[in-house]
KOLGUGU-73160 format. One record per atom (N, C-alpha, C): residue in one letter; x, y, z. Coordinates in steps of 0.05 Angstrom, whole numbers, padded with zeros to 5 digits, always signed. Layout:
BEGIN
aXYZ ...
//
This chain:
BEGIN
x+00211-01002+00978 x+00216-00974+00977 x+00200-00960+00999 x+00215-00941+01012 x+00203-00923+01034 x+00205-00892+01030 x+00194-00876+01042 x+00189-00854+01038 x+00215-00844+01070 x+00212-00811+01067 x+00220-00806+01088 x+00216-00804+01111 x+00195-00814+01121 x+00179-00808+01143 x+00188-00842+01156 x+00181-00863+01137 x+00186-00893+01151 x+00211-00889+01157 x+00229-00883+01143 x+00262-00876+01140 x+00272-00869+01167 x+00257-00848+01170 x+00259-00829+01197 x+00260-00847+01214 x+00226-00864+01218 x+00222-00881+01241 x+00244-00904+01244 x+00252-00913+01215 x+00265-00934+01224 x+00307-00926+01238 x+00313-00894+01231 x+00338-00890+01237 x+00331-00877+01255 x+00305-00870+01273 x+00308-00857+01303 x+00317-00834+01296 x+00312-00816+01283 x+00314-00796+01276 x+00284-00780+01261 x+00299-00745+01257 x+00271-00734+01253 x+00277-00734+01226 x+00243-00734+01202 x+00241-00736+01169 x+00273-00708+01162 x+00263-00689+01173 x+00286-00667+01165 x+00316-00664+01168 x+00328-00697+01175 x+00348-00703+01186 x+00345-00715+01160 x+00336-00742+01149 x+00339-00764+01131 x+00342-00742+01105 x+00321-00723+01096 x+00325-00696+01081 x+00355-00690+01077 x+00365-00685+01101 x+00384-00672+01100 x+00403-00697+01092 x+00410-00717+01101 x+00428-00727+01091 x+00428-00743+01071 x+00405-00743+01059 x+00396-00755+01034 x+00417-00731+01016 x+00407-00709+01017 x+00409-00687+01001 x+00451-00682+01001 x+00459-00683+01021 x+00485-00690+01030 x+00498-00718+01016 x+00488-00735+01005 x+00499-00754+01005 x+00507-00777+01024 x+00504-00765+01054 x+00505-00786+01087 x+00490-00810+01073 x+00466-00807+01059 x+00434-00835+01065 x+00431-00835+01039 x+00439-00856+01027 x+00435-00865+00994 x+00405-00863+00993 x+00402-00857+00979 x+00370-00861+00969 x+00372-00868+00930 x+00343-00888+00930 x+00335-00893+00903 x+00333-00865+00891 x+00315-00845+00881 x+00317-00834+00872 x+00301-00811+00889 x+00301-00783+00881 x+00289-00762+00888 x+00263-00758+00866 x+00239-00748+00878 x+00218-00746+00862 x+00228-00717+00849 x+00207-00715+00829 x+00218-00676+00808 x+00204-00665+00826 x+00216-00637+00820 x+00203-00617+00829 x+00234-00606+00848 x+00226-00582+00858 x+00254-00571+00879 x+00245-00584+00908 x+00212-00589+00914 x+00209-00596+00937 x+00202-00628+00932 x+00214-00639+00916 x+00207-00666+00911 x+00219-00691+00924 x+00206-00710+00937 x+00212-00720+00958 x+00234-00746+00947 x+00259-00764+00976 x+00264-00774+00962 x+00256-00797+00977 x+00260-00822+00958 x+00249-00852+00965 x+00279-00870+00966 x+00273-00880+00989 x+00294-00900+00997 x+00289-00926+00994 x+00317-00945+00987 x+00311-00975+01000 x+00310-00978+01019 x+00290-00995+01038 x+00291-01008+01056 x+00312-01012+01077 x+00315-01042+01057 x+00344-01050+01058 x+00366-01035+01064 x+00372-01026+01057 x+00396-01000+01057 x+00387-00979+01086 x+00359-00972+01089 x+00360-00956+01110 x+00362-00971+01138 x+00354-00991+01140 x+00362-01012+01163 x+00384-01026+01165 x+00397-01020+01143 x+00430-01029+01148 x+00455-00994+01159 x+00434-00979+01145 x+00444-00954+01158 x+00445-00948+01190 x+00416-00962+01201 x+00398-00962+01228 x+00417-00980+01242 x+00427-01001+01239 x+00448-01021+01244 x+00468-01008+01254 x+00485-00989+01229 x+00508-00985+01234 x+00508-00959+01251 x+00487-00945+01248 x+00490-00922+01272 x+00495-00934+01302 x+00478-00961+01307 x+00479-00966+01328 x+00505-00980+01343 x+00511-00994+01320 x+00545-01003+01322 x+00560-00971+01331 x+00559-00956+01320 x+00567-00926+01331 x+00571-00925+01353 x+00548-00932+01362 x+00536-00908+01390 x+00545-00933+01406 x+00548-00956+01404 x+00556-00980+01416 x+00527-00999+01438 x+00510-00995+01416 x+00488-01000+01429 x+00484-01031+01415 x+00498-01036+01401 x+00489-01057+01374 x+00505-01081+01367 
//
């Protein structure tokens, strides 16, 4: 499990981007902590298969 900040580092992108598409539905995440500003926690797994396929995207990969 990772937070948003590793998330970030590992999709090359900024924490307020992973936020956002967490919250959107774009970036699966395990669960969101309580609270309204409560953070959410990701798999790993899943965010470097995300990191993967962006790059397949951009045709870097």
């Amino acid at each position: 499990m990772i937070g948003v900040a590793e998330a970030a580092a590992v999709l090359g992108i900024s924490p307020a981007t992973v936020t956002r598409w967490a919250a959107s539905g774009k970036l699966p995440y395990l669960r969101k902590l309580p609270g309204k500003t409560g953070a959410f926690v990701f798999d790993a797994s899943l965010v470097r298969r995300a990191a993967q396929a962006r790059l397949r995207k951009a045709g870097l990969g």
